[in-house]
C-alpha positions in Angstrom: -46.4 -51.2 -5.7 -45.0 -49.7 -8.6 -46.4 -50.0 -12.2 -44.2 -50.4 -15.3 -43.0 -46.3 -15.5 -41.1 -45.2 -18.4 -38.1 -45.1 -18.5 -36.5 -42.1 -17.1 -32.7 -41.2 -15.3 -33.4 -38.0 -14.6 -36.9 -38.4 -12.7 -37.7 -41.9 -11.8 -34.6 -43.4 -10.1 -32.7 -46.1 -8.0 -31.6 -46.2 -4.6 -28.0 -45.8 -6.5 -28.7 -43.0 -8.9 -30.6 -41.0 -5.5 -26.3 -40.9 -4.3 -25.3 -39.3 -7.1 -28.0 -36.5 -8.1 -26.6 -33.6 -9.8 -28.9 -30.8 -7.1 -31.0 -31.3 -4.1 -34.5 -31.5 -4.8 -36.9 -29.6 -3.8 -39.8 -32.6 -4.0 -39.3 -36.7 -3.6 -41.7 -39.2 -3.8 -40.4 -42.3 -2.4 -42.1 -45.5 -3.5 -41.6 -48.2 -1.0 -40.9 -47.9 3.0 -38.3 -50.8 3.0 -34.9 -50.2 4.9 -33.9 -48.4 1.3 -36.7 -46.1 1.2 -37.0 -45.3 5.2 -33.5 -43.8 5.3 -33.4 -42.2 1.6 -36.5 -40.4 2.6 -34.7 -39.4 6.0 -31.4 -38.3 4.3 -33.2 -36.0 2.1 -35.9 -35.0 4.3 -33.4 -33.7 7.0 -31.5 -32.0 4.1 -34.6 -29.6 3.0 -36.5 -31.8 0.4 -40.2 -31.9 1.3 -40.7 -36.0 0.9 -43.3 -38.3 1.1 -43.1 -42.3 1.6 -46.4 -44.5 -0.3 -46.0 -47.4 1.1 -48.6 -50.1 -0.3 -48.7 -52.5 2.8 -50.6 -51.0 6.1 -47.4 -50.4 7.8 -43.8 -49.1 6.8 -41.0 -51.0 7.3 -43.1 -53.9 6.9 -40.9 -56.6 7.6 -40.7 -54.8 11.0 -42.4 -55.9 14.2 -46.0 -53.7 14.0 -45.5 -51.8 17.4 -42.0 -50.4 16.0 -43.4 -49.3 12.7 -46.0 -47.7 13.9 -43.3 -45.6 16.5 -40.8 -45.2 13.2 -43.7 -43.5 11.6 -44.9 -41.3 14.1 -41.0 -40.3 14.4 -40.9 -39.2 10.7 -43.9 -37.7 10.5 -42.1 -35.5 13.5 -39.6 -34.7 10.8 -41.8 -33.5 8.3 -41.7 -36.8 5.7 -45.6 -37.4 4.8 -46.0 -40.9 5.2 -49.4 -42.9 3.0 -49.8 -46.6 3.8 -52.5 -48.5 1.9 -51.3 -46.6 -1.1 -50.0 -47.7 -4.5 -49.0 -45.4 -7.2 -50.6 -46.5 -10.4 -48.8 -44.1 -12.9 -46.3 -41.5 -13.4 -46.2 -38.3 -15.9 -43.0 -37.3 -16.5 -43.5 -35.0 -19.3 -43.1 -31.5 -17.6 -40.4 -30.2 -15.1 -42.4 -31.9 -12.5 -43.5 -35.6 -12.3 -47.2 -36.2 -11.4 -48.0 -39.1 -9.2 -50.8 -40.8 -9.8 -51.5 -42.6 -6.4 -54.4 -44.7 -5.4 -55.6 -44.8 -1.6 -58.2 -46.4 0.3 -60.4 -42.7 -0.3 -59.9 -42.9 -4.0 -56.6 -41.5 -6.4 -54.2 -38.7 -5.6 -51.8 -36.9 -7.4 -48.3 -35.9 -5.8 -46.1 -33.6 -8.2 -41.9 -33.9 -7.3 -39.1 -33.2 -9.1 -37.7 -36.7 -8.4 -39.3 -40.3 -7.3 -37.3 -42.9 -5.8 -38.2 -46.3 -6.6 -37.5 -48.4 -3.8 -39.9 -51.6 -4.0 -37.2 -53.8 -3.9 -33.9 -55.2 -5.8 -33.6 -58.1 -7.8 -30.2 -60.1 -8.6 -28.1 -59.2 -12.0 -27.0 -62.8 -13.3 -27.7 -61.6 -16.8 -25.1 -62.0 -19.0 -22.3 -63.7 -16.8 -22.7 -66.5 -19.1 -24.5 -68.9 -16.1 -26.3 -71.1 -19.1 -23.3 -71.6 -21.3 -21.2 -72.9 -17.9 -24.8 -74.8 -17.0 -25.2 -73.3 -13.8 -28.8 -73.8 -12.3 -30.7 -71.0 -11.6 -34.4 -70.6 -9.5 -36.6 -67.6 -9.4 -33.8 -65.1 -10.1 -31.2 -66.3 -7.8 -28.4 -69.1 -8.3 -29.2 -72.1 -6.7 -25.9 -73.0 -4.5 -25.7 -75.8 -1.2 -25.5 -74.9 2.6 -21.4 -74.1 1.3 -22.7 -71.8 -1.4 -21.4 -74.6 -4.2 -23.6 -74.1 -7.6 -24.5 -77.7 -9.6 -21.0 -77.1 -11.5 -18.1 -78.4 -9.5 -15.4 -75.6 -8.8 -17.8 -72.8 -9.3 -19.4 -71.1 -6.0 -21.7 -67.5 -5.5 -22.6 -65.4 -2.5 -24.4 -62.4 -1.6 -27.2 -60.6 -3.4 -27.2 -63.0 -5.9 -28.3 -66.2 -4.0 -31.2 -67.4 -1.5 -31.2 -65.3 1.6 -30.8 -61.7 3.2 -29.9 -59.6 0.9 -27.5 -57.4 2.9 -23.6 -56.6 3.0 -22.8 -58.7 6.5 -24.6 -61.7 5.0 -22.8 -61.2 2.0 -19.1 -61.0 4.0 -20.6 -64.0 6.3 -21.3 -66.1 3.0 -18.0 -65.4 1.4 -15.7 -66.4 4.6 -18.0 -69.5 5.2 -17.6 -70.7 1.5 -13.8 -70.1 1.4 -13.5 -72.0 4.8 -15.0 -75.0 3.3 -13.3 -74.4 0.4 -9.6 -74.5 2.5 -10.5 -77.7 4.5 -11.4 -75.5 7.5 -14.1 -77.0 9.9 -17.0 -74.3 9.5 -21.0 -74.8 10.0 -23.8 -73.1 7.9 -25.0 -69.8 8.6 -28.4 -69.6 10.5 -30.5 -67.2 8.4 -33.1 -66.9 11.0 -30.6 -64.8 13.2 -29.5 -62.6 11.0 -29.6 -58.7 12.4 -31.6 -56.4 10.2 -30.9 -52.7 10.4 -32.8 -49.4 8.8 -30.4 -46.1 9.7 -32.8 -43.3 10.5 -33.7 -41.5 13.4 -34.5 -42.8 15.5 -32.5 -46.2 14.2 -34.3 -49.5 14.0 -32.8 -52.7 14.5 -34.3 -56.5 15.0 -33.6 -60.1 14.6 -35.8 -63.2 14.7 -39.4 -63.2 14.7 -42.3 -60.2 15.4 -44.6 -61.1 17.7 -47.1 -61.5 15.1 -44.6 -64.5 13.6 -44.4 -66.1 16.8 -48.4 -66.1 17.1 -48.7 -67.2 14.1 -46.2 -70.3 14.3 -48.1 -71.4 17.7 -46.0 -70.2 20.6 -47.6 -69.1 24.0 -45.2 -65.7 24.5 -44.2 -63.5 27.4 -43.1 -60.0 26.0 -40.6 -57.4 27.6 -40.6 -54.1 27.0 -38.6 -51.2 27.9 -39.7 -47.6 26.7 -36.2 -44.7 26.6 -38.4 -42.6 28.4 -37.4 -44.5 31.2 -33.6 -44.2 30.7 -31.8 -41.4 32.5 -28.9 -41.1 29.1 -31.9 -41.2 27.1 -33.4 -38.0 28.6 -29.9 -36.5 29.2 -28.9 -37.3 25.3 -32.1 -35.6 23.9 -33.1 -39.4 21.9 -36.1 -40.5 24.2 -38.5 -41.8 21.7 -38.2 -44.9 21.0 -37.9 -48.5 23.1 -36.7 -52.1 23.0 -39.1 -55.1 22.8 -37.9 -58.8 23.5 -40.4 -61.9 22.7 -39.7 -65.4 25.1 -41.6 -68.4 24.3 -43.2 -68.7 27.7 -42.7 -72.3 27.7 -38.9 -72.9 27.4 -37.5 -68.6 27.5 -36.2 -69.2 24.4 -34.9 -65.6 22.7 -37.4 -65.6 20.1 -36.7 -62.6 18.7 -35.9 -58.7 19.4 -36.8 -55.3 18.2 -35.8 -51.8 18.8 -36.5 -48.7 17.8 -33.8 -45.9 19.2 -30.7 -43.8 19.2 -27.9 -46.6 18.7 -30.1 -49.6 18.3 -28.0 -51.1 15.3 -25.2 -51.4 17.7 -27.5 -52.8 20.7 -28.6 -55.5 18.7 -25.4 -57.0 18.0 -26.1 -58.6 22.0 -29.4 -60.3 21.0 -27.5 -62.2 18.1 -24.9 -63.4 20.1 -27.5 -64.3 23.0 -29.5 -66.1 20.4 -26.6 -67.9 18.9 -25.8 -69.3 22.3 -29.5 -70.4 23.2 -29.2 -68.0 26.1 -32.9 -68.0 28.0 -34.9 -65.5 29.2 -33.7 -65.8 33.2 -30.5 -66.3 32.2 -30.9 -62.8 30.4 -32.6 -61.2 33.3 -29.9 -62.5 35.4 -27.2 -61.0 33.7 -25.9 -57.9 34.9 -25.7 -54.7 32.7 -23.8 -51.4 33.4 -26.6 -49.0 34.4 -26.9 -45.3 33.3 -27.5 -42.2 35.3 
């Protein structure tokens, strides 16, 4: 979690200003181990900045399946990123060259000093000043409220992407737009399923999912068979050099319904575009099983 810092470009940054910085640092401190903050922390760490990730939930990449974040950080702590879950930083000094980090852990407070720290705990929509209140378009909890179409209350007026309900991530974004315009031509077209929507963080190794953990699936009452397939066990894996990692599928034991899939692994975000398109056409677990794939070496 991040407190209320002061207000400071040259220390305490975006995801957007961490693009665009004028040197390499020597020191980061990223706060928050979302997709943004997992492959910010990689770039720099594999560029020579000495980094380290506080991450205030128990696991980073929380929104990942347990098992995978628990692999991703193991893989980064290879790297040389020090990783602190549990943690939340609790304030900042940025009055000298170097930024102390005041950070509280389960063992009591810490301080980290870095030249910069990234603040990635999240993004929020910018429908300030567009002039949504004067038009009387209805707003809820920082996003515009829009139908299944992505129509706001006002007739003729629609939004998409970042800015409404939903993932907020480029292909939704393009998904949204093409769907509204369809509906907007005439063109038969049927909502977007949020719930299988792919979700990728590009480190290395890369992760990649869709649907639920295991834990969600638990949790919402389904009896579960779980596959899982370590890239130890793949010959390109150990011919590439990229063996860490694996791929975990979750049936519901009842019906083999795809309930949801996650990997961890060299090219994973391209892997996963399979699982969506299995998913999207209700394929089953046998079905899956029964399908044959080109083997490797």
């Amino acid at each position: 979690m991040l407190p209320n810092l002061p207000q400071d470009g040259k220390k305490i940054i975006g995801y957007r200003e961490a693009m665009t910085l004028p040197k390499l640092p020597k020191t980061m401190v990223v706060v928050g181990s979302g997709a943004i903050g997992v492959e910010f922390a990689y770039f720099y760490a594999t560029m020579g900045t000495k980094v380290t990730i506080v991450e205030f939930m128990p696991n980073i990449v929380p929104v990942e399946d347990e098992e995978v974040s628990k692999q991703l950080e193991k893989s980064l702590k290879k790297t040389g990123i020090e990783i602190m879950t549990e943690a939340s930083v609790e304030s900042v000094d940025t009055k000298g060259d170097i930024s102390k980090v005041n950070v509280k852990t389960k063992t009591g407070n810490v301080v980290l000093e870095a030249e910069i720290v990234l603040s990635a705990v999240g993004i929020e929509a910018n429908i300030t000043g567009l002039g949504l209140e004067s038009v009387g378009i209805a707003t809820d909890k920082g996003k515009i409220v829009v139908d299944k179409y992505y129509a706001t209350n006002v007739p003729g007026y629609y939004a998409i992407g970042d800015c409404v309900p939903g993932q907020a991530l480029a292909h939704v974004a393009s998904a949204e737009g093409i769907t509204c315009v369809e509906k907007i031509a005439g063109v038969h077209t049927e909502p977007i399923d949020y719930n299988n929507i792919p979700g990728c963080t590009y480190c290395q190794p890369e992760v990649a999912s869709v649907g639920m953990t295991e834990k969600q699936a638990k949790e919402k009452g389904y009896t579960l068979k779980v596959g899982k397939f370590p890239f130890s066990a793949s010959g390109k894996a150990s011919a590439s050099g990229a063996k860490d990692g694996f791929i975990k599928l979750i049936f519901d034991a009842k019906y083999g319904e795809l309930l949801g899939a996650h990997m961890i692994g060299a090219n994973v975000t391209e892997m996963i575009a399979e699982i969506v398109a299995i998913r999207k056409l209700e394929t089953t677990g046998h079905e899956l099983i029964k399908t044959i794939h080109l083997t490797q070496p």
